[in-house]
C-alpha positions in Angstrom: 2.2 19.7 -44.0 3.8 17.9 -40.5 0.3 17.5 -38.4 0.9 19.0 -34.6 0.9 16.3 -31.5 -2.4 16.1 -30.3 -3.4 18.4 -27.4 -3.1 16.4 -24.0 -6.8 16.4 -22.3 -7.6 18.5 -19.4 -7.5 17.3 -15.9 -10.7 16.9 -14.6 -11.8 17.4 -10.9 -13.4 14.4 -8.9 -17.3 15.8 -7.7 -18.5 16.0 -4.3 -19.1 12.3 -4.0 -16.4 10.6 -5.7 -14.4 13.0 -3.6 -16.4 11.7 -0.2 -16.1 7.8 -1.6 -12.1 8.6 -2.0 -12.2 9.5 1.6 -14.1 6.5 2.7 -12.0 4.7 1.1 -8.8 5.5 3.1 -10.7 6.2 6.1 -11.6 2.0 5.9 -7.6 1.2 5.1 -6.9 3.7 7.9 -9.5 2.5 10.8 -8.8 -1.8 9.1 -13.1 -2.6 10.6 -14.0 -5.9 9.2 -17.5 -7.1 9.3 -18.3 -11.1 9.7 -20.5 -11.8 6.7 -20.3 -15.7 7.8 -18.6 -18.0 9.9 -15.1 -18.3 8.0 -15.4 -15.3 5.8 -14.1 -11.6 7.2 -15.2 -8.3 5.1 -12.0 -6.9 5.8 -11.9 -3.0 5.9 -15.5 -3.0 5.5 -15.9 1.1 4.5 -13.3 0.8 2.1 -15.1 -2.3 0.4 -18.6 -0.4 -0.1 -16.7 2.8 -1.2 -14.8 0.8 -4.2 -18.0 -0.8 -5.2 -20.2 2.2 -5.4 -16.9 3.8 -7.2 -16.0 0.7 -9.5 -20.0 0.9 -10.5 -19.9 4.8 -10.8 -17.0 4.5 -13.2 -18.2 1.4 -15.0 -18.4 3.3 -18.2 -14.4 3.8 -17.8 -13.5 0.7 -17.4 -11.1 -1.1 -19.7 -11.5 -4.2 -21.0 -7.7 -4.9 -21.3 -7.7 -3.6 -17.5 -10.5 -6.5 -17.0 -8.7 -8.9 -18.6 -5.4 -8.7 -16.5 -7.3 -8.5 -13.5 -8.4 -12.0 -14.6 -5.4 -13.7 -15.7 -4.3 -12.1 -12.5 -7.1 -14.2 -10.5 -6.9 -17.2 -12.1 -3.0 -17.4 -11.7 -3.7 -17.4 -8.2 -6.2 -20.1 -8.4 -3.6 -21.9 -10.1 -1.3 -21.6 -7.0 -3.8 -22.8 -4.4 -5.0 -26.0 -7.0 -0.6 -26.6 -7.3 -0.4 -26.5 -3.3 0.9 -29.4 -1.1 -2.3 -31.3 0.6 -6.1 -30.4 -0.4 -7.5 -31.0 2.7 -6.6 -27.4 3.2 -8.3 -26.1 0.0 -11.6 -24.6 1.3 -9.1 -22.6 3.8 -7.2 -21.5 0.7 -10.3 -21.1 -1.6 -11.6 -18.2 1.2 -8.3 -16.3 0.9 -8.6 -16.1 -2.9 -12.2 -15.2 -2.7 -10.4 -11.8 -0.1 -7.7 -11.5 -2.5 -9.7 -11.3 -5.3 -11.9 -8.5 -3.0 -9.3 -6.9 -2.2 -8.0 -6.3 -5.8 -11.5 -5.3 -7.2 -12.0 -2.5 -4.7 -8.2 -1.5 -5.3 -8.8 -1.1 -8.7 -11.6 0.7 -8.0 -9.8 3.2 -6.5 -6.9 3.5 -9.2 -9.8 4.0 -11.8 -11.1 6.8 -9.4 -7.6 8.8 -8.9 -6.2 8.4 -12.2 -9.9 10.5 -13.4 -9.2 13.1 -10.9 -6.6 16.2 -10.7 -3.9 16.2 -9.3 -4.0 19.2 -6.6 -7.2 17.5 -5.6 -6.2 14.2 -5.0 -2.9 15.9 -2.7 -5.5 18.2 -0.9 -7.4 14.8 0.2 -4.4 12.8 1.3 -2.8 16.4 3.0 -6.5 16.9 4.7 -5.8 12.8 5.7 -2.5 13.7 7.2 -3.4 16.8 9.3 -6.3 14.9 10.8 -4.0 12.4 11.9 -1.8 15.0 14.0 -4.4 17.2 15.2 -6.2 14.0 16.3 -3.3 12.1 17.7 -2.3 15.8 19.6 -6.1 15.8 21.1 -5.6 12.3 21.8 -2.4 13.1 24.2 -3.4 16.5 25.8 -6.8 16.5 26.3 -9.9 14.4 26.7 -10.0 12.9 23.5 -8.3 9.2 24.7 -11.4 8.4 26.7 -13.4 8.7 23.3 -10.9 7.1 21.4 -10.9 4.0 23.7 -14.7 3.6 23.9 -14.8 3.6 20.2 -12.5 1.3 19.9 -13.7 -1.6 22.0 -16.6 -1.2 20.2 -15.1 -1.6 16.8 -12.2 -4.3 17.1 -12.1 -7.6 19.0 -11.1 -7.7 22.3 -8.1 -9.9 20.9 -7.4 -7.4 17.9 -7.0 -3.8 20.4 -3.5 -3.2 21.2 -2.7 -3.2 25.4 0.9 -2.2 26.0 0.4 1.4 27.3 3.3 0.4 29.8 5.7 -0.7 26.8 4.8 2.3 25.2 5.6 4.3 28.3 9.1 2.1 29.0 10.3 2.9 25.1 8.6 6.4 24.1 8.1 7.9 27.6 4.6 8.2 26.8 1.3 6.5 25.5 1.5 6.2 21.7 -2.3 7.6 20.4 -4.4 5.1 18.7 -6.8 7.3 17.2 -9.7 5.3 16.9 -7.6 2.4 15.5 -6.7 -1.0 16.8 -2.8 -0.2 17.3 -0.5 2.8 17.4 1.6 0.8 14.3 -2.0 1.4 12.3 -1.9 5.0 12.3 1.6 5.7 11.9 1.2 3.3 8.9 -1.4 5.5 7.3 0.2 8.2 7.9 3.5 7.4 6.5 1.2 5.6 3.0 -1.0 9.0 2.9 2.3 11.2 3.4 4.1 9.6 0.7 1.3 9.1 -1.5 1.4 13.0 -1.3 4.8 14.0 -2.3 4.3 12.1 -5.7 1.4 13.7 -6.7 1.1 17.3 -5.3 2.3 19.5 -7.7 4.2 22.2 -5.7 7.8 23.0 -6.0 8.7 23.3 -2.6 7.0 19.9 -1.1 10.0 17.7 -0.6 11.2 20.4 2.1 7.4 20.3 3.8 7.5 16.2 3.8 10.7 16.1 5.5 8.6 19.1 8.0 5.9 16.4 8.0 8.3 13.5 9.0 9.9 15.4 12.0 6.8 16.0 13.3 5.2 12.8 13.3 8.0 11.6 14.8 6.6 13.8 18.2 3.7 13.7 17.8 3.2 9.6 17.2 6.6 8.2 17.5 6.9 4.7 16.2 9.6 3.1 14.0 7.5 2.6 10.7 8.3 6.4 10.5 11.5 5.7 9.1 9.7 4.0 5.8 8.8 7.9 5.5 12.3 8.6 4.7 12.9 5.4 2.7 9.6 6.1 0.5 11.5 8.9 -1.0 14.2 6.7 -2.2 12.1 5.4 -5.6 10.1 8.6 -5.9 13.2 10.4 -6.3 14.7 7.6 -8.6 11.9 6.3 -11.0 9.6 9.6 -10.9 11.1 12.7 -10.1 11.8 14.9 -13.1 10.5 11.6 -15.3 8.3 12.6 -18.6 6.3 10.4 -20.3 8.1 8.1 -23.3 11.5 10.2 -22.2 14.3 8.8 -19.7 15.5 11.2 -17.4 18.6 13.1 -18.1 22.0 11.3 -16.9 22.7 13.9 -14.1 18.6 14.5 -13.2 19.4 10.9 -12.4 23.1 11.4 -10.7 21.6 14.1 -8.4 18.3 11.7 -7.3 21.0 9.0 -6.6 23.0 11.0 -4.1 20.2 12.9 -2.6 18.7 9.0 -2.0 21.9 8.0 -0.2 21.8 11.4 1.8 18.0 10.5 3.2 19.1 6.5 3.8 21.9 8.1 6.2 19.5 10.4 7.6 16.9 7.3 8.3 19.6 5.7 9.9 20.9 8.7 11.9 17.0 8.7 12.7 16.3 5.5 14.0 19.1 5.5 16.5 18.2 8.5 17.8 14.5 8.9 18.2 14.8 4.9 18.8 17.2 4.1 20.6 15.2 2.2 23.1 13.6 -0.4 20.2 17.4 -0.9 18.6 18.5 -2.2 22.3 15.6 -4.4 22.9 16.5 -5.4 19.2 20.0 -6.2 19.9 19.6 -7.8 22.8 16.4 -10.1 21.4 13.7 -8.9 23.0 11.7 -6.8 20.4 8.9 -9.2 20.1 7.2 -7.0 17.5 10.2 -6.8 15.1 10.6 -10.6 15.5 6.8 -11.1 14.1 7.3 -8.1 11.2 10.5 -9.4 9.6 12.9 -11.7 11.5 10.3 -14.6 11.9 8.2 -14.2 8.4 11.9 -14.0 7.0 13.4 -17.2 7.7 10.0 -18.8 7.7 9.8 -18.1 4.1 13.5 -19.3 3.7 12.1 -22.9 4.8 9.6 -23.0 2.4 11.9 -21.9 -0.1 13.7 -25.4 1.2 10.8 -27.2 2.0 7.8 -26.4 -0.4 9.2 -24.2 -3.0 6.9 -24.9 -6.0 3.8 -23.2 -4.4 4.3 -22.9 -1.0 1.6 -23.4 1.8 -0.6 -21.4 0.0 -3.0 -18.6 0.7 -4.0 -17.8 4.1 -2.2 -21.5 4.7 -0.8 -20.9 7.9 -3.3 -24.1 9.4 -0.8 -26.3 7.5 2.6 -24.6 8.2 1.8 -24.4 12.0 4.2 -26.6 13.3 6.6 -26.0 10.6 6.6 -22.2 12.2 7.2 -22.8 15.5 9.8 -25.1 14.6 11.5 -22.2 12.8 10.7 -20.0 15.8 11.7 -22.0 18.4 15.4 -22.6 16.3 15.9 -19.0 16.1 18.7 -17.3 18.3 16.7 -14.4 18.1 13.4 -16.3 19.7 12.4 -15.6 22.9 10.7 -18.8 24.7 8.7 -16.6 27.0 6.6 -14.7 23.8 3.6 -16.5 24.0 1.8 -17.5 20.4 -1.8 -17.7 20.6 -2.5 -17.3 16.8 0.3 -17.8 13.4 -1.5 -15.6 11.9 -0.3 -12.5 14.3 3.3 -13.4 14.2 3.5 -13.4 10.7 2.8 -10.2 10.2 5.0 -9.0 6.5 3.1 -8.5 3.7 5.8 -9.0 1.5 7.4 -12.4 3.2 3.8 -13.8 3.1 4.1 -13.4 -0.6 6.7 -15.5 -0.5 5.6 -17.9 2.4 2.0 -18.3 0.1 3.0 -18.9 -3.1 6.7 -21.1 -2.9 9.3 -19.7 -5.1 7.7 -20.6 -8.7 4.5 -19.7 -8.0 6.0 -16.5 -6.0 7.7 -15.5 -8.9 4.6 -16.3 -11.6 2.5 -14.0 -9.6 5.0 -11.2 -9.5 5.2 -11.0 -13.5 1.6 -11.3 -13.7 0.8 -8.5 -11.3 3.8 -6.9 -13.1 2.0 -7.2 -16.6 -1.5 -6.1 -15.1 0.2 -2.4 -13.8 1.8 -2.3 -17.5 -1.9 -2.8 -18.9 -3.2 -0.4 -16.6 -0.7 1.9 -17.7 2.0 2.5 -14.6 4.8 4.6 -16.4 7.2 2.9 -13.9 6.4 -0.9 -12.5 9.4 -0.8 -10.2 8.4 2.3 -8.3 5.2 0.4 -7.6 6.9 -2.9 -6.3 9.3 -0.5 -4.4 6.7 1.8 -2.6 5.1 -2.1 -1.6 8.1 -3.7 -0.5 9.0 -1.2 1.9 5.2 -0.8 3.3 5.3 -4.5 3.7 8.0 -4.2 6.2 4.9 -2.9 8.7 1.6 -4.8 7.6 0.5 -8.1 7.1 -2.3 -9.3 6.1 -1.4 -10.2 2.5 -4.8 -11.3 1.3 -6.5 -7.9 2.7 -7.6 -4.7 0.9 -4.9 -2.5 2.5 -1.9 -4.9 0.8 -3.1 -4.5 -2.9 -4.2 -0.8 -2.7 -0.9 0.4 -1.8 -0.2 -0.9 -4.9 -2.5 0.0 -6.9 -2.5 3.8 -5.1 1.2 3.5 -6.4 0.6 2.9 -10.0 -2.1 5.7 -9.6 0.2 8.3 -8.0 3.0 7.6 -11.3 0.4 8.3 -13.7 -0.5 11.4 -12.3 2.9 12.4 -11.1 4.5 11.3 -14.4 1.2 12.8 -16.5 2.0 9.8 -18.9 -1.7 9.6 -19.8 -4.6 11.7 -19.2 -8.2 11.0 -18.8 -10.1 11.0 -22.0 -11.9 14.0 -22.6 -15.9 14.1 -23.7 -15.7 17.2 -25.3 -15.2 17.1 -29.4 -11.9 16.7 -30.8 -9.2 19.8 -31.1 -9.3 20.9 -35.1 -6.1 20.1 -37.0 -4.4 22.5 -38.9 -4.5 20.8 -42.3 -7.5 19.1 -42.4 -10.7 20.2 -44.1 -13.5 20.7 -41.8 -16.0 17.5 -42.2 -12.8 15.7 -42.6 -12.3 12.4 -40.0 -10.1 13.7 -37.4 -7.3 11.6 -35.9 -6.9 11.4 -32.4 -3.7 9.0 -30.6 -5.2 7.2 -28.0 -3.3 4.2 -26.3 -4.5 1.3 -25.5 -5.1 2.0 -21.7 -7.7 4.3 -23.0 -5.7 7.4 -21.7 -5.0 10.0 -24.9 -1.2 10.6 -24.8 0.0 14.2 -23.7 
C-alpha cells in the first residue's frame, strides 16, 4: 500500500519576546548606532547586535550543525583573503574588519534562524508595523514639532562628522527638508523603508499586496522623496521572477514565468518613467557632474574596483583596506571626467560608499569570486529555495549602502534567504508534537518521517 507524503508542520508564531528582539533587531539596522568598545574596534548597529545574540542563544537548540559549518568555511575563506593580500603591514587593519564581518554574519544568522521559526502573517505585520512608523513619523517630522526632537536625538546618537547637514540641498532638489527620523541621513530611512517594504511583499500572504506596495511606493515618494525609492520598484523584479507562483522541488510553469517577465519590464519602465519625474533635479546635477553623492555610491566605487581588477586582482586591498588604496583612489578620482575638484575628501571610507563594489574592491577578482560561491553554498545549506533572488535583492540594496563589513550588508542577505523560505514554504519548522500516524503501519511500529538535511521536514 503507496504510503501518503508526510503532512507539512504547522507554522508556528514567534512569542512576545522573539517578536520584541525581531523589532530590535531592525530598529538597530534602521537607526545604524555603533558603540566604541575600544580604540579601533566599532560595535556597529549596536541594538541589532544584542538582539541577534540573545536570539542566536534563545534558538541555540535549533541550530544546525551543517548551518555551523558553512558559516565557518565561510569565515575562514575570508581569513584566507586578508592572509593572500598585497603588504602585511596592513594586516591588523584587515584582521578588525574580519572580526565585524564575522559579527555581522553571526547576528544575521541569528535573525534568519528567528524568521524562518516564525509565521508568515506575523513576520509581514512586523515589517508593515516598520513601514507605517516610518510615514507617520517622517509626516510628524515635516508638519509638526517633531524635527526639533528628532534633531536633539540625533546629535546625541551619531558623530558630529556622521549627521547629515544639507537641509539647503535638500531644499534646492526636493523643495523641502527630507525627514531624518532619528537617523543620521535622509538616505538611511528611505533605505529601511524600501528593505522593510520589500521584505514585505515576499512574505505576506495576501492576494492583493502587489497593488498596496505599488500604494506604498507612491507614497513614500511624498512623504520622504529620495532616489533609493526607485530600488522599490526594481526589488520586485526577482520577487516576481524567482519567487512568485514558485513551489517547493517544482519550476514554475512556462507562462507563470512569461507573465513575471513582462510585468518585470512594465515596473523597470515605470522606475524609469519614475526617476525622471519625481527626480528630475538629481538626473541634471547627474548629467551635468555635480551629484557628489551618486559619484561616492556608484560612479567612484565602480571604476575604483575596475583598477584593482587591473592592479591587484588576486585579493584586492582587502577588508576594510582603504588605508592602503588611498592614493590609488584619488588617483582614480581625480582621472575621472565625472570628478569634481571642488568635492572635498576628508575620509575614503565615505566616498566609497557601495556595498556591492567594495566586494569587489576587498577581495580582487579571485578572491571576489571564491567568496561569492562560498556564501552561495552557505544559503544552499541553510536551505534558500532560490540563491539568485538573494544575490539579486543584495545587489540592488548595494547600490545605496556601504559599509560592506557591517551588520546591515549581510542581513539583507540573510533576511532574503529567510523571506524565500517562507514565501516559497519550501521547508517548515520542525514540529515537537508526535509524529502524524500512517495509514499502513501497525501502531508501535517505527514511523518514518522525511526530514532534509537543513533540519526543515518537507511540505
Amino acid at each position: 500500500m503507496n504510503r501518503p507524503p508526510p503532512a507539512a508542520a504547522p507554522a508556528t508564531r514567534l512569542d512576545w519576546l522573539d517578536t520584541a528582539l525581531v523589532a530590535l533587531f531592525l530598529l538597530g539596522l534602521y537607526l545604524g548606532v555603533a558603540l566604541q568598545i575600544s580604540e579601533k574596534v566599532p560595535l556597529t548597529c549596536a541594538p541589532s547586535g544584542a538582539a541577534g545574540l540573545i536570539m542566536l542563544w534563545r534558538r541555540r537548540d535549533q541550530i544546525n550543525p551543517r548551518h555551523l559549518a558553512g558559516l565557518l568555511a565561510v569565515v575562514t575563506i575570508y581569513l584566507c583573503s586578508i592572509l593572500a593580500a598585497t603588504d602585511y603591514a596592513y594586516l591588523s587593519k584587515r584582521f578588525t574588519g574580519l572580526l565585524q564581518l564575522t559579527y555581522s554574519l553571526v547576528i544575521a544568522y541569528a535573525i534568519f534562524l528567528t524568521l524562518v521559526h516564525g509565521e508568515r502573517r506575523q513576520i509581514a505585520a512586523i515589517l508593515l508595523g516598520f513601514c507605517v512608523f516610518i510615514i507617520v513619523g517622517c509626516l510628524l517630522e515635516t508638519y509638526t514639532g517633531l524635527r526639533a526632537i528628532s534633531d536633539a536625538v540625533r546629535e546625541r546618537l551619531y558623530d558630529s562628522g556622521l549627521v547629515y547637514d544639507a537641509d539647503l540641498r535638500d531644499q534646492v532638489l526636493y523643495g523641502r527638508i527630507r525627514p531624518k527620523l532619528f537617523t543620521s541621513e535622509p538616505s538611511a530611512v528611505t533605505f529601511a523603508y524600501t528593505h522593510y517594504c520589500s521584505v514585505w511583499l515576499v512574505v505576506s500572504p495576501w492576494r492583493w499586496k502587489l497593488p498596496v506596495y505599488l500604494g506604498m511606493i507612491g507614497m513614500a515618494l511624498f512623504v520622504l522623496p529620495g532616489p533609493t525609492l526607485v530600488l522599490m520598484l526594481l526589488l520586485t523584479v526577482p520577487y516576481l521572477i524567482f519567487l512568485a507562483g514558485a513551489q517547493p522541488g517544482r519550476r514554475p510553469p512556462a507562462m507563470r514565468l512569461a507573465g513575471s517577465l513582462a510585468i518585470s519590464i512594465v515596473l523597470i519602465g515605470v522606475a524609469i518613467v519614475l526617476g525622471k519625474t519625481f527626480f528630475a533635479e538629481r538626473l541634471d546635477e547627474l548629467a551635468s557632474g555635480r551629484d557628489a553623492s551618486f559619484f561616492y555610491r556608484f560612479t567612484g566605487p565602480m571604476l575604483v574596483a575596475f583598477d584593482m581588477f587591473r592592479h591587484y586582482p588576486w585579493a584586492g586591498a582587502g577588508l576594510t583596506g582603504e588605508p592602503f588604496i588611498s592614493d590609488k583612489v584619488m588617483d582614480v578620482y581625480m582621472n575621472s571626467p565625472s570628478f569634481q575638484a571642488a568635492w572635498r575628501i576628508s575620509r575614503i571610507g565615505d566616498v566609497l560608499t557601495n556595498y556591492f563594489w567594495l566586494h569587489w574592491i576587498y577581495l580582487g577578482l579571485v578572491w571576489g569570486v571564491i567568496c561569492v560561491v562560498a556564501v552561495s553554498l552557505w544559503l544552499r545549506l541553510l536551505g534558500a529555495p532560490n540563491v539568485l533572488y538573494c544575490w539579486a535583492v543584495w545587489v540592488i540594496l548595494g547600490q545605496a549602502s556601504g559599509s560592506y563589513v557591517g551588520p546591515k550588508t549581510w542581513s539583507v542577505l540573510l533576511i532574503a534567504a529567510a523571506a524565500s523560505i517562507l514565501r516559497v514554504g519550501a521547508r517548515q519548522p520542525r514540529p515537537a508534537a508526535a509524529p502524524v500516524p500512517v495509514p499502513g503501519f501497525a501502531p508501535g511500529r517505527p514511523q518514518l518521517r522525511f526530514v532534509n538535511p537543513q533540519g526543515y521536514l518537507r511540505t
